[in-house]
N, C-alpha and C positions, 0 to 999 in steps of 0.2 A: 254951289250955294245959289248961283243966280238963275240955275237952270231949275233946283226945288222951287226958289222963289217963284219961279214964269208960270209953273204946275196952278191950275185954278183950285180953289180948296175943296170945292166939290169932287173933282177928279181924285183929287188928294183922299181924302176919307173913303172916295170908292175901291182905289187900290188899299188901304188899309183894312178896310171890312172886307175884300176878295180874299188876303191874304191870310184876316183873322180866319175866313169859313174854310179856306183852304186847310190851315191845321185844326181845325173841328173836326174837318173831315175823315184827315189824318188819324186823329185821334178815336176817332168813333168808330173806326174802321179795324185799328187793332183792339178796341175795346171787345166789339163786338168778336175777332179772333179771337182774344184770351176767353171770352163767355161763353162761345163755343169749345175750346179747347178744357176750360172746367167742366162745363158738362160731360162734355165724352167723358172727362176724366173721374166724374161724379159718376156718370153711368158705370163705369169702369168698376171702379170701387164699389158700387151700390152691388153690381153683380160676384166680385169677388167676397162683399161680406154675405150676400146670399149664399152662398155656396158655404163659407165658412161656420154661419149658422147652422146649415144643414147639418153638416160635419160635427156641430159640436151638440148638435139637436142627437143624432142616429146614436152619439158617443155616452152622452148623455141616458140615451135609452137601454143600451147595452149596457151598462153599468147600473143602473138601476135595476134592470133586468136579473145581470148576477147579485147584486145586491140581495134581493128580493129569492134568488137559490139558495144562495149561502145564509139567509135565515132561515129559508125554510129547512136545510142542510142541518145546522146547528142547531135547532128546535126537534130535529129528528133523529140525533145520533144517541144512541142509548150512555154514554159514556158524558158525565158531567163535567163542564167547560167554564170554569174560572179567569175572569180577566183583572189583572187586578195593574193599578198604577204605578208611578214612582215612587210612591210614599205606602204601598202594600195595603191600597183602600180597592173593595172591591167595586169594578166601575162599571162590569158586564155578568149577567151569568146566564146558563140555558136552563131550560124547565126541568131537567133533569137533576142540574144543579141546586135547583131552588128545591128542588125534592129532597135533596139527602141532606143540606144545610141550612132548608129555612128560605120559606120565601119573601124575606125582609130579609135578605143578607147582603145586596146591594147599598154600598156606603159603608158596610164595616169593615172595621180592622181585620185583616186575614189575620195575623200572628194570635192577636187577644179571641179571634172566632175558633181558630185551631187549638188553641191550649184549651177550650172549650167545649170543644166538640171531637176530636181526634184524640187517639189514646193507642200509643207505641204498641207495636207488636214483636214477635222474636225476628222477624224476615226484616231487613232494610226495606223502606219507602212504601212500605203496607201499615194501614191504619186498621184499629177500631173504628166505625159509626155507627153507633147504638149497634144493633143487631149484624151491621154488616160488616164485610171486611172488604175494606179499597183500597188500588195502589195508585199513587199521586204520580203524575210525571210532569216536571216545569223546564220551559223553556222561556227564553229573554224574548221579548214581543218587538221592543225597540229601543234605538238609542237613549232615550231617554228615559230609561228603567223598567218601563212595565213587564208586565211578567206574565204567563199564560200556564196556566195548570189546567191538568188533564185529572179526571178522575173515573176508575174504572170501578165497577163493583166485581167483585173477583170473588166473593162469597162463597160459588156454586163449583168456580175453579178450584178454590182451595180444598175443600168440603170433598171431592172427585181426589186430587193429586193427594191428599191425605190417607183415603179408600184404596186410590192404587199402589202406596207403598207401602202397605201396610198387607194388603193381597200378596204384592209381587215378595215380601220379605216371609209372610208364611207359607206361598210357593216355595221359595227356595229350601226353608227349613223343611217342609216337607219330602221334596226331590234329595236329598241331600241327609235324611236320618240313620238311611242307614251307615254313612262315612260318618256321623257323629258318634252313631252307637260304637264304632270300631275305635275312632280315636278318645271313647270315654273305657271302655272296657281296655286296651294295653295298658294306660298308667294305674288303674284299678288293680287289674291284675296283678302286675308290679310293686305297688305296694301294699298289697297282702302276701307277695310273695316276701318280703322285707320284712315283712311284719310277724307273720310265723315265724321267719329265723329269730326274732328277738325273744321266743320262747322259751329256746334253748338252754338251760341252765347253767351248762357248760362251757356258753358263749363266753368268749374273749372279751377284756372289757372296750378293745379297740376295735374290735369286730362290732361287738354291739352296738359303740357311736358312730359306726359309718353304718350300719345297715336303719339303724334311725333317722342319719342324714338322707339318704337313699330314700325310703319309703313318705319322708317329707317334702322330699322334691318335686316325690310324684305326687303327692296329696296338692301341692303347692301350684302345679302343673293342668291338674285337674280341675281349682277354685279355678283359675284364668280363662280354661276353656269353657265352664259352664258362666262367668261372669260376660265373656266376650258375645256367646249366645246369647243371653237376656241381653244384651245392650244392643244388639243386632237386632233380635226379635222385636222388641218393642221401640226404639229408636229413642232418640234424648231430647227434652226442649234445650234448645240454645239459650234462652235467658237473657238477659239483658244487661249483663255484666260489661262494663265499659276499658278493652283490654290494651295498653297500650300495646304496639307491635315489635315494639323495640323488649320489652320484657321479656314478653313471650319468647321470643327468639334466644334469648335471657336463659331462661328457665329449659328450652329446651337445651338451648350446648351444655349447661351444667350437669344436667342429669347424663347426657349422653357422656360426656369425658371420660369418667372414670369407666364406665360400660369400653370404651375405645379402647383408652390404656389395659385395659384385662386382657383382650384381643388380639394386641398389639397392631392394631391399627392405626393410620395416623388420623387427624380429627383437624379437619379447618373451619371456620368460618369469616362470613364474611354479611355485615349487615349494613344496611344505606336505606334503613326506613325513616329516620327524621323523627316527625312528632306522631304520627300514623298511627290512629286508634283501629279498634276491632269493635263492633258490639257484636254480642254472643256471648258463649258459654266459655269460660274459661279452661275448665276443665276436660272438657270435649275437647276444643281445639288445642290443648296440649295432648290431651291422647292421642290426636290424630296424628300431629307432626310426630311424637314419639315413635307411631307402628310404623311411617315412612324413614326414620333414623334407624333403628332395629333392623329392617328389612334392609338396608342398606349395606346394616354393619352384619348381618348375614349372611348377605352375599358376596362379603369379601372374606370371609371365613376361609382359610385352606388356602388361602393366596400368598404371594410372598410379601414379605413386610417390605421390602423396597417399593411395590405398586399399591399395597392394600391401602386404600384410603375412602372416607367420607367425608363430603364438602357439602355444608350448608351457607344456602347463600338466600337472605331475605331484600328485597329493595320492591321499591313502589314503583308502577307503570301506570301512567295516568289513574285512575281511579280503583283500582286493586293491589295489593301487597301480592307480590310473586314470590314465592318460599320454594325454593329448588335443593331436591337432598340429590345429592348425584353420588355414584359408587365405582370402583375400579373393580366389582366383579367378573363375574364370568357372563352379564347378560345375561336377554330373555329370549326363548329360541321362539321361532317366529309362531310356531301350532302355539305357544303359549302365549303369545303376546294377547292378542282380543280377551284372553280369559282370566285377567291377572285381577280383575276386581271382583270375579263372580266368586259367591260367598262361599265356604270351602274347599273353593278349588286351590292348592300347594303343592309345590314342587320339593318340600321336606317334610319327612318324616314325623319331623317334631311340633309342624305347625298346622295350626287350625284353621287356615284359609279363610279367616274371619279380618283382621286386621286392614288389610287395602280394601275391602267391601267397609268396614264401619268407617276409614278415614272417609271414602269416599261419600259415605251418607252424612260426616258428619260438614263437608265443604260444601255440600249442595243446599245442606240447611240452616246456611250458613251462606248461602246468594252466590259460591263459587263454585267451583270446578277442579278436579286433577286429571294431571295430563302425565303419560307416561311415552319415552323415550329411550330406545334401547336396540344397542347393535349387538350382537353376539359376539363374545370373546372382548369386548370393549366395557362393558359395565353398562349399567341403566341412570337414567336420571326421571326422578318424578316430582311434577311441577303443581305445588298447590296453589289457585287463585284464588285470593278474596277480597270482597267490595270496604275499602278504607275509606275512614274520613280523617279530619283534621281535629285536634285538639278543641281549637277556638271553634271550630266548625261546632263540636258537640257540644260546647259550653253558649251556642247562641239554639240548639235546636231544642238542648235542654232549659233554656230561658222561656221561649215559647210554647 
């Protein structure tokens, strides 16, 4: 203290202000550090959002670019392009589209535009519009429900695949008259040969009612084969009859049973179709299953009752009813297998090689398909597909 005191005050305030400039200095010194060190660091950054710009400039462009394909894309594809929302408002469409349903259809209701402008046909997911005929196809767009229909004009398709089966089925009759004229003249023959005998005056009266049953058998014999031709010849509309598939299946074991028991075949089934509708013709598609039962139960004709058997089995696979008739016969030998649907081609006597050609025209026009399976010596199985919906399914398409 007496050594500060001796310090003269001038002195004093000098080292004071030496020491304030000294941490000025200090101070200015790493200031001017850190404002060098943000700038590099600003330069840094300045160059990295450069670059990143670019990046999102070039990204930018390229998407814009496809952007600008995929309208001109969809503005160009002849097939009509429906976007519709979560709530089934329409929120996009293309020129094509705007052609077939109005080009103010952008903001309406799909379901109330559809009950309006669309109008059921015998095929699944084929429309009326006005003049034309199109088939819809929808897919989900995104999580959050939108929905993307596809609409084809198929008009000129159908108009052609109607011409070709209609050619290909008079071809066949054609190819194929003179095995008609053979298998209409024997049962002809036959009962007129039945038929002179009931002339006979002298005829027995037990003679007489079997040669009457005889000569009706063949009359009987002869309606089927000329019915089976006309229904081959000119093909059937499907119709729009809405068939559960549980009945169907119903209505054919019933019919078949007693047909079984005559036989002495045995007869299973087994069904796992749920609530699974048909639309189509009722009637047809029981014909059809029935000439695949028949044919079944035919071909275990002559076998022993211990193996002779038909099993009908119907259940659903994702979007089709699969109906499988399978037989413990004798099989199909392989030169016959490729030819078991061609129109009277038969491997009996008694039959008109009609029956597996009309099932098969009547599943095709009907959106399915049969499929046939067969080992020699092992029996055959033939597998009818067809396109099912749901109950509620129909009762929300027939709302709309």
């Amino acid at each position: 203290m007496n050594e500060v005191a001796q310090i003269p005050a001038p002195e004093l305030k000098a080292q004071e202000l030496q020491r304030a400039f000294d941490v000025f200095n200090q101070v200015s010194l790493e200031l001017t550090q850190a404002y060098e060190g943000l700038q590099g660091r600003v330069e840094s950054l300045t160059a990295e959002l450069a670059v990143a710009n670019g990046e999102l400039r070039r990204q930018y462009q390229e998407k814009e670019a496809l952007s600008e394909r995929l309208s001109l894309l969809l503005n160009a594809l002849p097939a009509g392009v429906v976007v519709l929302d979560s709530v089934a408002l329409v929120s996009e469409a293309n020129p094509v589209a705007r052609q077939m349903l109005g080009h103010a259809i952008v903001g309406s209701d799909w379901p109330t535009l559809a009950r309006t402008t669309l109008v059921a046909t015998d095929a699944p997911d084929e429309w009326l519009l006005g003049a034309r005929r199109v088939a819809i196809a929808e897919s989900p767009l995104d999580s959050a429900g939108g929905r993307l229909l596809l609409i084809h004009d198929i008009t000129a398709a159908h108009e052609l695949k109607a011409k070709l089966e209609r050619n290909q089925r008079l071809a066949a009759m054609g190819e194929m008259a003179a095995s008609l004229a053979h298998q209409l003249r024997t049962p002809l023959a036959t009962a007129l040969l039945y038929s002179a005998n009931l002339a006979q005056p002298d005829l027995a009266d037990a003679a007489r009612t079997r040669f009457a049953g005889k000569a009706t058998e063949q009359l009987k014999r002869l309606e089927r084969l000329i019915q089976d031709v006309l229904l081959f010849a000119r093909g059937e509309s499907i119709g729009r009859d809405v068939i559960p598939a549980a009945s169907l299946i119903a209505d054919a074991a019933q019919m078949m049973e007693p047909l079984c028991l005559a036989k002495a075949v045995s007869f299973r089934v087994t069904s796992e179709v749920g609530n699974s509708i048909i639309t189509g013709s009722r009637k047809a598609l029981s014909g059809a299953l029935l000439n695949l039962l028949e044919n079944a139960l035919q071909a275990c004709e002559g076998r022993d009752e211990c193996v002779a058997e038909v099993k009908l089995d119907a259940r659903t696979s994702g979007r089709y009813l699969r109906i499988s008739v399978r037989d413990t016969g004798g099989g199909i030998a392989p030169e016959a297998h490729e030819r078991v649907f061609e129109p009277f081609f038969t491997t009996r006597g008694q039959g008109t090689g009609l029956g597996l050609a009309i099932a098969l025209g009547v599943a095709r026009a009907h959106g399915g398909s049969i499929e046939v399976n067969s080992v020699p010596g092992q029996g055959s199985e033939f597998v009818m597909l067809l396109p099912v919906g749901k109950v509620d399914q129909q009762n929300f398409e027939d709302s709309n």
